[in-house]
Backbone bond lengths (Angstrom), bond angles and torsions (degrees), N, CA, C in turn:
res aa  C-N    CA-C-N  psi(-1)  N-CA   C-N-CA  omega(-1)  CA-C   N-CA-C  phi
1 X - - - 1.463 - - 1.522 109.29 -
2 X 1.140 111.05 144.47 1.557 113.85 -171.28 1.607 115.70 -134.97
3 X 1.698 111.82 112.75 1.381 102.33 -161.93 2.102 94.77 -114.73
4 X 1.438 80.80 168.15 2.092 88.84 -173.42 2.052 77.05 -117.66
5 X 1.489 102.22 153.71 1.217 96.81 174.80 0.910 102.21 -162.56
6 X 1.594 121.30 113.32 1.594 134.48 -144.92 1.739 108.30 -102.40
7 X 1.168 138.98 132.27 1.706 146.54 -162.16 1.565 116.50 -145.88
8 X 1.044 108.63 140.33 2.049 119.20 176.49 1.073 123.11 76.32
9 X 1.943 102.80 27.31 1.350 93.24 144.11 1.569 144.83 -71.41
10 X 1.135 143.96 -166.21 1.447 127.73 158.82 1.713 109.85 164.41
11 X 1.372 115.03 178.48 1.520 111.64 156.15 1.439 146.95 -48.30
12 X 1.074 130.46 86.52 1.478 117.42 173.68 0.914 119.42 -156.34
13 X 1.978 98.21 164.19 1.249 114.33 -139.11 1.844 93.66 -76.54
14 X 1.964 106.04 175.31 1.253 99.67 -153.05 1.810 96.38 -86.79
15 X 0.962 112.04 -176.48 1.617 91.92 -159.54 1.603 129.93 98.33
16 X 1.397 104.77 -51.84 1.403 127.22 -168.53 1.514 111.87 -57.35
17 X 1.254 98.48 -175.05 1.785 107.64 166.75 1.521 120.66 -143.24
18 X 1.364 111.83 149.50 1.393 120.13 179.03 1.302 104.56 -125.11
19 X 1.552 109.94 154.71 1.460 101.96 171.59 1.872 82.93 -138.61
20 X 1.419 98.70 131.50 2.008 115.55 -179.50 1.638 96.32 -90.10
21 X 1.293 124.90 158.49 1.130 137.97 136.31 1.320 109.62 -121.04
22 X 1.529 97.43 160.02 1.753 111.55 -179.68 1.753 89.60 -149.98
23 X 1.362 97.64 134.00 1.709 108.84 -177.86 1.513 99.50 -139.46
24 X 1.259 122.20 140.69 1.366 144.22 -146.77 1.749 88.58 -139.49
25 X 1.921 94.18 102.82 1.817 108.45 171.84 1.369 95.52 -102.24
26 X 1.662 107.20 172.04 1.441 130.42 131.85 1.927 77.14 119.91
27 X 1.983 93.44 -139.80 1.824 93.25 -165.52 1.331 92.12 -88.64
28 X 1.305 130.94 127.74 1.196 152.60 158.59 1.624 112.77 -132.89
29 X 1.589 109.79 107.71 1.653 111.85 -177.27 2.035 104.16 -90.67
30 X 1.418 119.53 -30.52 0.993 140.09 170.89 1.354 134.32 -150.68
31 X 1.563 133.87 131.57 1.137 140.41 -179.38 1.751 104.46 -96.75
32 X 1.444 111.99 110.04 1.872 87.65 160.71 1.460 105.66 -107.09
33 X 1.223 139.19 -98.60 1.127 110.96 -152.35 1.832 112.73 -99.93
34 X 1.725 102.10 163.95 1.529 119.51 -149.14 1.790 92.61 -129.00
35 X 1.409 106.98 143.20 1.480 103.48 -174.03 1.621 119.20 -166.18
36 X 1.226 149.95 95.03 1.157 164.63 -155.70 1.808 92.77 -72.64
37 X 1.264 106.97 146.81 1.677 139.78 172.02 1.114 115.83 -130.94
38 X 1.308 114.51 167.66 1.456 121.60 166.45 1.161 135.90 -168.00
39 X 1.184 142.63 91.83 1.265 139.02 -173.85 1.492 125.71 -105.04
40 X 1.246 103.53 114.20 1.187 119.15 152.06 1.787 137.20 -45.31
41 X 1.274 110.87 156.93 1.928 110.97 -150.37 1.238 89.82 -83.05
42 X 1.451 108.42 116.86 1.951 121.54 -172.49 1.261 110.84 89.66
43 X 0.786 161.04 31.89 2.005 143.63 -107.28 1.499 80.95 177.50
44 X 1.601 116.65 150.29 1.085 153.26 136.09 1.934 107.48 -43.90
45 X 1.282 89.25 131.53 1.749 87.29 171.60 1.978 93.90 -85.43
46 X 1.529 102.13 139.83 1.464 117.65 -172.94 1.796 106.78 -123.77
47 X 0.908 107.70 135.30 1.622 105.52 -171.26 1.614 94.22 -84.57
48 X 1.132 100.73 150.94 1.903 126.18 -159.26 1.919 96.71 -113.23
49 X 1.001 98.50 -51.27 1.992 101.88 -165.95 1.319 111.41 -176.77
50 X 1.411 134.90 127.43 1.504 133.54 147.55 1.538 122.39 -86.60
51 X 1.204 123.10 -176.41 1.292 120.17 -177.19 1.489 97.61 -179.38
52 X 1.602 102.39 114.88 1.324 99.37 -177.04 1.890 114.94 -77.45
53 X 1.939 102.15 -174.05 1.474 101.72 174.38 1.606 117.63 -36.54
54 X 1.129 103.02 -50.13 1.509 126.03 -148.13 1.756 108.19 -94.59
55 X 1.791 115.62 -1.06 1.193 118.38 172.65 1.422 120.24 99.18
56 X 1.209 117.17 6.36 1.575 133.16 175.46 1.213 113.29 -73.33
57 X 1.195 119.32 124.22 2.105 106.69 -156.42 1.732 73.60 -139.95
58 X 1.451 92.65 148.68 1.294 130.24 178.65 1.593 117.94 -130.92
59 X 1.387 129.00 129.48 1.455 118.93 -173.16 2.251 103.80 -127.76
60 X 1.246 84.52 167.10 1.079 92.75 159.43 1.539 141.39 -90.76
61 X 0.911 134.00 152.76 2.219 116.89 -162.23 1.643 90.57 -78.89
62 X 1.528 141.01 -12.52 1.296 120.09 151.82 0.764 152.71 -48.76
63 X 1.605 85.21 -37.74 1.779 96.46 -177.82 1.875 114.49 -118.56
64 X 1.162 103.67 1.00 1.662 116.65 163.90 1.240 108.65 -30.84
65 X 1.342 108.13 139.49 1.794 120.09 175.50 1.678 127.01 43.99
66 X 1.647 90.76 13.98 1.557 97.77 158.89 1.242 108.71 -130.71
67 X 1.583 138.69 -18.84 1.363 136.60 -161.61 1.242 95.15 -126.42
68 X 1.752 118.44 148.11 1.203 121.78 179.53 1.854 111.36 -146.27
69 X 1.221 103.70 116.39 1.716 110.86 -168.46 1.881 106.73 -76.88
70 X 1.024 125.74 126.02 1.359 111.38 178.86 1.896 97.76 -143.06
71 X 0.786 128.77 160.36 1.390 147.36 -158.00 2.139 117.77 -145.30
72 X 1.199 96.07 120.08 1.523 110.83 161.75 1.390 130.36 -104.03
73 X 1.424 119.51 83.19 1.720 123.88 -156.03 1.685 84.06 -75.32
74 X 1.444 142.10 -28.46 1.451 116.23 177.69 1.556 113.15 -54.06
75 X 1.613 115.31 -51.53 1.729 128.01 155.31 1.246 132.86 -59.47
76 X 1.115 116.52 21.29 1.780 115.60 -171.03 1.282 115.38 22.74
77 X 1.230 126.32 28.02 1.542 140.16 -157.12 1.659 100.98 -127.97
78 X 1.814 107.55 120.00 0.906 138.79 -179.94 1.932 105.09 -86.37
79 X 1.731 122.50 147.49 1.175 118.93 151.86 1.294 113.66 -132.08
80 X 1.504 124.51 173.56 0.681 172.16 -137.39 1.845 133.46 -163.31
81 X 1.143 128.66 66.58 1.451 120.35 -157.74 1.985 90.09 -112.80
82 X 0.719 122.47 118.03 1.308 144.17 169.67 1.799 136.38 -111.70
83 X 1.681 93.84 96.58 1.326 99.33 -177.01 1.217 115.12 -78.78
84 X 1.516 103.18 -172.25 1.892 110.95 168.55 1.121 132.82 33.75
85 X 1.424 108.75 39.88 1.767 120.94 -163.51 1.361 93.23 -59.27
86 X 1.687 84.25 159.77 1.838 91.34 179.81 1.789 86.21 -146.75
87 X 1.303 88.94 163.72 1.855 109.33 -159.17 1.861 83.66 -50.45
88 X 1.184 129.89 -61.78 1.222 125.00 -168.17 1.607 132.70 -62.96
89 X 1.467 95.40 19.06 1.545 112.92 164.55 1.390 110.88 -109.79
90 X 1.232 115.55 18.47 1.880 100.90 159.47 1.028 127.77 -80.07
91 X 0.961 168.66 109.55 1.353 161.41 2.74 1.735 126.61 34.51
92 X 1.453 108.72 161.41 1.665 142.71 174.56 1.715 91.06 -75.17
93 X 1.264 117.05 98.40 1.311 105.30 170.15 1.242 119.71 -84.80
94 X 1.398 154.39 142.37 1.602 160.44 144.84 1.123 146.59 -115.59
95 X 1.364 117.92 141.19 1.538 109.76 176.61 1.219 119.50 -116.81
96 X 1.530 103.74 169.90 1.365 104.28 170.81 1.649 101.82 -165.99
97 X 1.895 91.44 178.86 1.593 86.09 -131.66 1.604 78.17 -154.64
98 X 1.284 97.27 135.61 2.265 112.59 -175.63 2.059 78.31 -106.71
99 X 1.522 99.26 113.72 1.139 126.00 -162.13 1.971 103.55 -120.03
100 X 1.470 124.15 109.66 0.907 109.91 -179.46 2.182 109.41 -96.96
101 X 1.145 94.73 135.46 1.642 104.69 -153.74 1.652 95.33 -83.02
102 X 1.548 110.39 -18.00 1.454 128.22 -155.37 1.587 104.80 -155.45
103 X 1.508 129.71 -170.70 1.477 138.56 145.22 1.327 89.53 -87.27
104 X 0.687 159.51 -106.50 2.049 123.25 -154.41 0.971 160.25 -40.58
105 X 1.777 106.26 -26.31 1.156 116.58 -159.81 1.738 107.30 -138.94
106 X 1.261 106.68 108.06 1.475 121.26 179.79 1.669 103.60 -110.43
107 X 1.575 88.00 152.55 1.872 112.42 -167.23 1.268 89.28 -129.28
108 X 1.142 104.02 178.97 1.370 143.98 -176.39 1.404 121.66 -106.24
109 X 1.089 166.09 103.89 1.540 150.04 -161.79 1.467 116.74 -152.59
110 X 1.302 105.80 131.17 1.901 111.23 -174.32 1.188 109.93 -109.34
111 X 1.647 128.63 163.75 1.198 123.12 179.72 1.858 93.67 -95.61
112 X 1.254 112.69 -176.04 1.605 136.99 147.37 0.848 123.56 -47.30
113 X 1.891 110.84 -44.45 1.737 108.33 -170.87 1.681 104.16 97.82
114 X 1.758 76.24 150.13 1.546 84.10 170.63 1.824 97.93 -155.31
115 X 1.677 103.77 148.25 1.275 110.43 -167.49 1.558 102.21 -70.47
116 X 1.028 116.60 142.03 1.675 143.78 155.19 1.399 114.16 -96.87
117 X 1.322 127.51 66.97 1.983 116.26 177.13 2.048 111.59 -88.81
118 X 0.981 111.75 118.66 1.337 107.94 167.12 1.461 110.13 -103.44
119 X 0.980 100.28 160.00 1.851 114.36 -161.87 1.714 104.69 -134.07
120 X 1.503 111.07 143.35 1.135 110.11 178.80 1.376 118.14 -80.89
């Protein structure tokens, strides 16, 4: 069984910074690619950033030059470090992660989430 298990969200003020982790337990032989979401309360889930095996990070023009995706393949642990929040980054943040269970056979897998609230 293979779980993603998302951490460091919380309150803050707008301005502020967060930094998320997401760590990927259980049988996992390989992770390739790793990628943050987010949805907002009523909201469409909106993709936040990927980042491939090999460190190739891709962002969205929202979150450009304030958010930065970085990855530990020794930790199966995905980040997330997010500056200069602004009230319109609250959201359920999540990841997920194309998880190979085997050499054949790769899944798909999401975390729970974790709250992101910014405050004025």
């Amino acid at each position: 069984q293979v779980n993603l298990v998302e951490s460091g969200g919380g309150l803050v003020q707008s301005g502020g910074s967060l930094r998320l982790s997401c760590e990927g337990t259980g049988n996992i032989y390989r992770i390739n690619n790793m990628a943050w979401y987010r949805q907002a309360h009523g909201k469409e889930r909106d993709l936040v950033a990927t980042i491939q095996c090999g460190g190739a990070a891709h962002y969205v023009d929202f979150v450009k030059d304030r958010f930065t995706i970085s990855r530990d393949n020794a930790k199966n642990t995905v980040y997330l470090q997010m500056n200069n929040l602004k009230l319109e980054d609250s959201a359920v943040y999540l990841c997920f992660a194309e998880i190979h269970v085997s050499a054949d056979y790769e899944f798909g897998y999401w975390g729970h989430g974790t709250q992101v609230t910014v405050s004025s």
